[in-house]
C-alpha positions in Angstrom: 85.0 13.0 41.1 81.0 12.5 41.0 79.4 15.4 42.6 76.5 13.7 43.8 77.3 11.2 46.9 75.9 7.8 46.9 73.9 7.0 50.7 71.8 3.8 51.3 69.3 6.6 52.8 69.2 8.0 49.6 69.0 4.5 47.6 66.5 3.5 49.8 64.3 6.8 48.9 64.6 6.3 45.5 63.8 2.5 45.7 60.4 3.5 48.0 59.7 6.2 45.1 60.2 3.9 42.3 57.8 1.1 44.2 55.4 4.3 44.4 55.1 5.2 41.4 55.2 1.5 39.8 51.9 0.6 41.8 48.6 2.2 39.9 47.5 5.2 42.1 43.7 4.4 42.1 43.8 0.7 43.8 46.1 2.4 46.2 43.7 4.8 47.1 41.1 3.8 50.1 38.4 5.6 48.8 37.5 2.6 46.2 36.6 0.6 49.4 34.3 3.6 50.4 32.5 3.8 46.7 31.9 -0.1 46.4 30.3 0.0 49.9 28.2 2.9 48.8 27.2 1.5 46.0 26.8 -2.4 47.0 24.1 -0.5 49.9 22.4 1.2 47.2 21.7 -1.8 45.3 20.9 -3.5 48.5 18.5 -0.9 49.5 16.8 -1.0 46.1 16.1 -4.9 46.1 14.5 -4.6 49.8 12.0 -1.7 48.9 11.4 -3.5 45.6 10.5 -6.7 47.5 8.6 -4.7 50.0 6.5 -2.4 47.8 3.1 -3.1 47.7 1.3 -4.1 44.4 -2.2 -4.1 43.8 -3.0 -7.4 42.4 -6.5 -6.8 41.2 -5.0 -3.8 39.0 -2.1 -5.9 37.4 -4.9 -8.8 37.2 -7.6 -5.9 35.4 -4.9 -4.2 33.0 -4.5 -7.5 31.5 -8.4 -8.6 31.5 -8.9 -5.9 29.6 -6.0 -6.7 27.2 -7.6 -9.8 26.8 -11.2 -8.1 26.2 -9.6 -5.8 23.4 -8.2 -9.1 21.9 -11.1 -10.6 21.4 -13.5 -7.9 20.5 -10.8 -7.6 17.8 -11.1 -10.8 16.7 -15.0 -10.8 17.2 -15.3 -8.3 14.3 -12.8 -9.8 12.5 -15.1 -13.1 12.5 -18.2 -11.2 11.7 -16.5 -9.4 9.1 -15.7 -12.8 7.4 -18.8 -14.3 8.1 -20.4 -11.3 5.8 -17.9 -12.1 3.2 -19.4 -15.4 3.3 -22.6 -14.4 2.9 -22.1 -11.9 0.0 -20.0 -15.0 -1.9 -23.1 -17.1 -1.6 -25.7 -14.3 -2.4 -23.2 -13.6 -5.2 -23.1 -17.4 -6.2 -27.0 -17.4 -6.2 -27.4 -14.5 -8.5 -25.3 -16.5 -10.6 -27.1 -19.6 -10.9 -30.0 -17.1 -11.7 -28.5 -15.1 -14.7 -26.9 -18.3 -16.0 -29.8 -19.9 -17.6 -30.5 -16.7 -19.2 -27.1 -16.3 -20.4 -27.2 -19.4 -22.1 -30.0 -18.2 -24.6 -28.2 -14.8 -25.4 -25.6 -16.6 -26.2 -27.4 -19.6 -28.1 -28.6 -16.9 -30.4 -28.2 -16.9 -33.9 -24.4 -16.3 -34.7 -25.6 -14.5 -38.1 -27.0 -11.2 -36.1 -24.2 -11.2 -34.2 -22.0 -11.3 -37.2 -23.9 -8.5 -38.9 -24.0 -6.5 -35.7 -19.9 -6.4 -35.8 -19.7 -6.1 -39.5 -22.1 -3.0 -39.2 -22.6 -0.5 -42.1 -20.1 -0.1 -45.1 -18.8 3.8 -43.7 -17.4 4.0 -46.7 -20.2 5.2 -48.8 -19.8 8.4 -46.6 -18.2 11.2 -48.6 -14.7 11.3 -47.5 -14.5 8.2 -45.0 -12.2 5.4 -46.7 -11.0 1.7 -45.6 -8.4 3.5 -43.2 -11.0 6.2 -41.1 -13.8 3.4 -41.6 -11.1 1.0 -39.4 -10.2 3.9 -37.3 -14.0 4.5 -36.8 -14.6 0.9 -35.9 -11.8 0.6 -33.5 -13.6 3.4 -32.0 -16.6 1.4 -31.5 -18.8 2.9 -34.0 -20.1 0.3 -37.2 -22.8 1.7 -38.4 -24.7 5.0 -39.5 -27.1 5.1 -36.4 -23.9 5.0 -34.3 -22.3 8.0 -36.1 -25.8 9.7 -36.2 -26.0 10.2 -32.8 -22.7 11.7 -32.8 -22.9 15.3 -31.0 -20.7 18.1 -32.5 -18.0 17.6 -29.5 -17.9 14.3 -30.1 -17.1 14.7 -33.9 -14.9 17.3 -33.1 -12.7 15.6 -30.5 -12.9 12.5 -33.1 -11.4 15.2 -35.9 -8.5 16.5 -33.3 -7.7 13.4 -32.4 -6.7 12.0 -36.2 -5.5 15.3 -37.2 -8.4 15.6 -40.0 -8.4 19.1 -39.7 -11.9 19.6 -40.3 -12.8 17.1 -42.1 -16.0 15.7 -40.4 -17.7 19.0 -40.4 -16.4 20.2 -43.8 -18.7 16.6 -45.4 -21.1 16.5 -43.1 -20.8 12.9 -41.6 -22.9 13.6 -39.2 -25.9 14.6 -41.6 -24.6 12.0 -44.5 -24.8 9.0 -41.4 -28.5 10.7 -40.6 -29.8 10.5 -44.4 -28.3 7.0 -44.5 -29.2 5.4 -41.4 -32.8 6.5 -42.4 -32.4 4.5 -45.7 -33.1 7.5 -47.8 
């Protein structure tokens, strides 16, 4: 025998409980009418005093005047800045057209000094300078005795480190043999 006895009070409970529990608790509640009236007055309020404020034209109008003024003082330099580009191109272009005449003499020189000018001394006849330091001379820059003449004692000595001659320049006097010859002696 069930202990529990069946009543249509009880079945109707359980039926209201059921019907309770099945809806969702928050659209039940009345207070979502309350918070969407709030809230559609807030935005309602905010629109009207938005409408209604007051705005000074003449500031809006004068904030963007001088936006404008910026803008073209910007581009103002900008132009003159070009403009002197210009100028220093033409001024450039003028020099030019002065050197040019004269650079076509220099180069309608005789191509015989120039030859003799990059051919230079034979370094050679120095004691102790063959083909291979004569080359690594004239890569260097320096062709003739006058050239190696002037040479000052750093200058020979950094020449000397740098090939790893271990004293060599000192040691035969290049520096006095290049005088001697450059002087024809």
């Amino acid at each position: 025998m069930p202990s529990i006895v069946e009543t249509p009070e009880l079945d109707a409970q359980r039926e209201a409980a059921r019907r309770a529990m099945a809806l969702p608790v928050g659209l039940s509640s009345p207070l979502w009418l309350a918070f969407g009236a709030a809230a559609s007055a807030g935005v309602a309020w905010w629109w009207m005093t938005r409408w209604t404020r007051a705005t000074n034209l003449e500031a809006v109008a004068g904030a963007a005047r001088a936006q404008v003024e910026a803008v073209e003082a910007v581009v103002e330099r900008q132009s003159e800045a070009a403009v002197e580009a210009v100028e220093a191109a033409e001024r450039m272009l003028e020099a030019t057209t002065m050197i040019a005449p004269h650079a076509v003499e220099i180069l309608a020189e005789p191509a015989e000094e120039t030859e003799e000018a990059l051919a230079g001394d034979d370094l050679t006849q120095l004691a102790g300078v063959g083909p291979k330091l004569a080359s690594e001379l004239a890569a260097r820059g320096i062709r003739t005795f006058a050239q190696l003449a002037d040479w000052t004692e750093d200058q020979a000595q950094a020449f000397d480190d740098e090939l790893s001659l271990k004293g060599r320049v000192a040691r035969d006097a290049w520096i006095a043999q290049a005088r001697r010859l450059a002087a024809g002696e």
